[in-house]
C-alpha positions, 0 to 999 in steps of 0.5 A: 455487487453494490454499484457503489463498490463496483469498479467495471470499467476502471483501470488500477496501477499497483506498483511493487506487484512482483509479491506479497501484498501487492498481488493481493491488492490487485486480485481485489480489484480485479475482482472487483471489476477493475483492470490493472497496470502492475509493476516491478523492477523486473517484468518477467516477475510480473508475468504469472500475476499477469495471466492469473489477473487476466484468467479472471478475466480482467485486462493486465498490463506489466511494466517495470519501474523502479520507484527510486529512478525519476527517468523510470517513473515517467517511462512508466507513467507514458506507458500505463496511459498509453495502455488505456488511455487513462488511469483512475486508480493508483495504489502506491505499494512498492516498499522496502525495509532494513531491520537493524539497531539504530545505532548500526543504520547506515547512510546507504541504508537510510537511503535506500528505504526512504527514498524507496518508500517516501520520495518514490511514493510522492514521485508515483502519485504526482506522475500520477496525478498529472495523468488524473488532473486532465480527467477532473477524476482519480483515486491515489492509495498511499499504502503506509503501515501501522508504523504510520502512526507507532514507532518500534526499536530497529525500524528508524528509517522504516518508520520514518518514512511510513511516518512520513507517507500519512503526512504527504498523503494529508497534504496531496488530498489538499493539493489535489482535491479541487480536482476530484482526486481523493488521496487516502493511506492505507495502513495494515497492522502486522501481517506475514509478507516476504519483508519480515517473514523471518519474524514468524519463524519465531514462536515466542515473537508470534505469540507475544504479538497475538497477545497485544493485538485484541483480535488475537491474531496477525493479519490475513491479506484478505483482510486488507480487500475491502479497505482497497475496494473501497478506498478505490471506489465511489464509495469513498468519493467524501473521504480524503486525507485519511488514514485507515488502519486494519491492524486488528486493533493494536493501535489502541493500545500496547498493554493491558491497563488491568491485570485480571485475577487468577481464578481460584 
C-alpha cells in the first residue's frame, strides 16, 4: 500500500455502524490498517460487525451512543480513548431521515433528523476534538450527501440538515485547523441503504434516476472506499473544509440541455 494511504497504527471511531454504510466505512479503514471504535445505540447490534473487523485482524472496540443525548456523547468519548489512548479519525455517520411532503412534516419530525444528523454531528466532532486537540493531530469526516448541496421535494429536514453538515464542516476545518485537525464532508450521491431501500423496489424510479446520473448507475458502497481512505489519511493532510461528492456525476446537472436525434 502507498504509505501515504497507509493508516497502520490509527484508531477510527465510526458512529451509526450497526448497518449500511457505516459498516463499509469501517472494512475500508480496516483494511487499510486502522483500528476501530464503532457504535450504535444498541451494542448487541455491533457485535457480528465487531468480530468480522477483527477477523481481519484489525482491533474493535463497540459502544453505544446515542447521537441525540449530550450524557451519551460523553460516555462515549471517555470510553473510546480509554480504549486506545487516543483517537485520530472520526467518521461522523450515524444519520436518519423522514420522507414525507412538506406540508405534512411535523415538529417532532423536524426534530428528530435535525438534531440526529446536524446537533448530534456538531456534538461528536467537538467531544472529538477535544480528545484531538491535546495531540496537535485528527482527521473528522462529517458524512453529508448529495442533499448537501441539491434539494429534492419530500426531504425538508433531511436536506436542511445535510445542508447544514457542509457549512458546519467549513466552519470546524477554520476552528480547528491550527491544531492540525482536518474537517472534511463526504458526500455520497444515490446509493442503496437501508433508509430509502423502499425507493429501489420501484423500477420506473431506479431508471429514471440512472437516466440523470451520467455514469448511468446508483452507487456501490465500494465506491465510497477510496474517498474515506483518503480522506483519513496523510494523503489528505492539505485538504480541509472541503466537500467531496462521489454521486456519479448528478450534481452537474439534472437534465439534458440537447435532445439528441432519432436516428432514421
Amino acid at each position: 500500500m502507498n504509505e501515504g494511504f497507509d493508516l497502520s497504527g490509527r484508531v477510527a471511531v465510526i458512529t451509526g455502524a450497526s448497518r449500511g454504510l457505516g459498516q463499509y466505512f469501517g472494512r475500508a479503514l480496516a483494511r487499510a490498517g486502522a483500528d476501530l471504535v464503532v457504535t450504535s445505540r444498541r451494542v448487541e447490534a455491533l457485535r457480528g460487525f465487531q468480530a468480522e473487523i477483527e477477523g481481519l485482524g484489525r482491533k474493535a472496540v463497540a459502544l453505544e451512543l446515542d447521537v441525540r443525548d449530550f450524557a451519551s456523547i460523553q460516555r462515549f468519548a471517555e470510553g473510546a480513548e480509554r480504549a486506545y489512548g487516543k483517537i485520530d479519525i472520526l467518521v461522523n455517520n450515524a444519520g436518519c431521515n423522514v420522507r414525507k411532503a412538506a406540508v405534512d412534516v411535523a415538529w417532532e419530525d423536524w426534530n428528530l433528523v435535525v438534531e440526529t444528523n446536524l446537533r448530534g454531528t456538531f456534538f461528536v466532532a467537538q467531544a472529538m476534538a477535544r480528545k484531538m486537540i491535546p495531540r496537535g493531530y485528527g482527521r473528522i469526516i462529517n458524512i453529508g450527501s448529495v442533499t448537501s448541496v441539491f434539494g429534492y421535494a419530500g426531504l425538508a429536514p433531511y436536506c436542511a440538515s445535510r445542508g447544514g453538515v457542509k457549512q458546519l464542516t467549513m466552519s470546524l476545518a477554520d476552528d480547528w485547523g491550527r491544531h492540525g485537525i482536518t474537517v472534511n464532508c463526504l458526500a455520497p450521491g444515490w446509493f442503496q441503504t437501508e433508509q430509502n431501500r423502499v425507493l429501489y423496489e420501484n423500477q420506473e424510479w431506479v431508471d429514471y434516476l440512472c437516466d440523470r446520473i451520467p455514469l448511468k448507475r446508483p452507487g456501490s458502497p465500494h465506491d465510497l472506499d477510496g474517498a474515506i481512505v483518503f480522506l483519513a489519511s496523510e494523503s489528505s493532510g492539505y485538504v480541509t473544509g472541503q466537500t467531496l461528492l462521489v454521486d456519479g456525476g448528478i450534481t452537474t446537472g439534472s437534465m439534458r440541455a440537447t435532445v439528441t436525434e432519432p436516428r432514421p
